[in-house]
Steps between C-alpha positions, in 0.01 A plus 500: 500500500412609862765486747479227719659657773383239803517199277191388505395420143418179447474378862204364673344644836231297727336872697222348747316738724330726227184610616405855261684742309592646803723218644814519527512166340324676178780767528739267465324243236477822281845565542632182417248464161637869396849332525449204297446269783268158482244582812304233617279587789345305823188637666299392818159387265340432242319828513829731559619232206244705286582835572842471510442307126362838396745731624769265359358455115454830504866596545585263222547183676281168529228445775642112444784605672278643839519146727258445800732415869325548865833493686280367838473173344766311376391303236412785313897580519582163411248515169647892413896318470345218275347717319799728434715242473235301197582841301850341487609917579819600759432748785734802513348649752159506740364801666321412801228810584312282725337630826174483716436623842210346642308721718197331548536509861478946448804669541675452904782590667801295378519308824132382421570350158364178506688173429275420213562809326857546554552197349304459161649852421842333559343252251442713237718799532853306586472071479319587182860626347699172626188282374520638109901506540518142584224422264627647230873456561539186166354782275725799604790541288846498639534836591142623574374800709270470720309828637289563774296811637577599845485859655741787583547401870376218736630711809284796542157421642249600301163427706266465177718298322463256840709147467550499162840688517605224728451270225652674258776468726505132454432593121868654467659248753424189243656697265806431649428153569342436162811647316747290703284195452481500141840627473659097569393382126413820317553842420160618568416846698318636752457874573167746634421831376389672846275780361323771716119585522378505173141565393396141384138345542670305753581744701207705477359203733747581785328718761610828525691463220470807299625714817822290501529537090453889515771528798755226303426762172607811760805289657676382156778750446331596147193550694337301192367151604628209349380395211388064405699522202790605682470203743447308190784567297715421798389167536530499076861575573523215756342252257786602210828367441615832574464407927696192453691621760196556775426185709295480846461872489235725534486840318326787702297725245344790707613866296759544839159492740707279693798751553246829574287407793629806679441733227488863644179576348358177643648563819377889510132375401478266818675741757256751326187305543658414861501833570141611337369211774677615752368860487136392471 
């Protein structure tokens, strides 16, 4: 018999936000399957419904289990908890891997973000997590864990990434709220996993992006980057029995990146290059 170390044989996880093998969703679906773990899945459309069918029968599970929920409209949230709920199955956890920054006003200087924008990716990216919660708070069990995807830091700003850190901000801040909300009539928890850059088909979409992911890979104190999996099993860990003691927290996974900005040979390369200009 395997050991079942984080407890999660036999228990039943909702992950929404899967979008290819790449996600960090996947990462953590596959995770929770190699562990014994029930995974049922929610996806933006029917077509992702497809794919994500595929990828998910062919890791053993059943495409039946890959549900169709566009968080932007709220009856489709309303028909994704009836439909969980007619499988007469208990929650013990959600992962929420939801986010969307809409840029189809081209990429601006923060100040220029425009209301509409700003505030269907708060739609998606943050209300989206409070929406399923509440949703789907009859068919949580007791002690549930809920899981969301945020990022290493909301504080240092990164141009590219634009206003989305701010609402990843608010992402981590109903955390908090969420946690002390549900914590009058249950025992249900909410935590983040805060990852760094990671090479995702997401963020291949960020401009500039690959210049940031080489320098985060230089910066870590391994000098390695960080690996999906690794930000995966972290938020596995969150979603066990094993972080019944975690609540309203959110768990920085960067390799140290965030402790070795003002690593000497990052510091030498820049005076260097400062002084190559300089001379020319």
């Amino acid at each position: 018999m395997p050991n079942d170390f984080l407890q999660l044989a036999g228990k039943t996880v909702l992950v929404a936000g899967v979008a290819n093998r790449k996600s960090v969703a996947w990462h953590v679906a596959r995770q929770l399957m190699e562990a014994d773990c029930r995974v049922l899945f929610s996806v933006r459309s029917p077509e992702r419904q497809e794919q994500v069918g595929k990828l998910v029968a062919k890791a053993g599970g059943s495409a039946d289990d890959v549900l169709v929920c566009d968080v932007e409209h709220e009856d489709q949230i309303t028909r994704l908890a009836d439909e969980i709920a007619a499988r007469g199955v208990k929650l013990d956890g959600l992962l929420h891997s939801i986010a969307m920054a809409d840029y189809e006003d081209g990429l601006r200087p923060f100040h220029e973000t425009s209301k509409r924008a700003f505030l269907r990716t708060v739609e998606i990216s943050c209300h989206s997590l409070m929406a399923l919660a509440s949703a789907l708070k009859p068919s949580f069990s007791d002690d549930a864990s809920v899981v969301t995807v945020s990022i290493s830091t909301t504080t240092m700003a990164s141009e590219n990434y634009g206003y989305m850190a701010p609402v990843k901000a608010a992402l981590d801040s109903s955390v908090v709220f969420l946690a002390k909300s549900f914590s009058r009539d249950s025992r249900v928890r909410f935590n983040a996993v805060g990852p760094s850059l990671l090479k995702t088909s997401a963020s291949a979409g960020i401009p500039g992006y690959v210049d940031s992911y080489l320098y985060a890979e230089q910066a870590t104190l391994r000098g390695e980057a960080l690996r999906t999996d690794e930000a995966a099993s972290t938020a596995v860990f969150l979603l066990s029995p094993r972080s019944s003691g975690i609540n309203g927290q959110k768990l920085v996974v960067d390799a140290g990146m965030g402790a070795n900005y003002f690593d000497e040979s990052l510091v030498r390369a820049v005076v260097e290059r400062g002084s190559d200009a300089a001379e020319n």
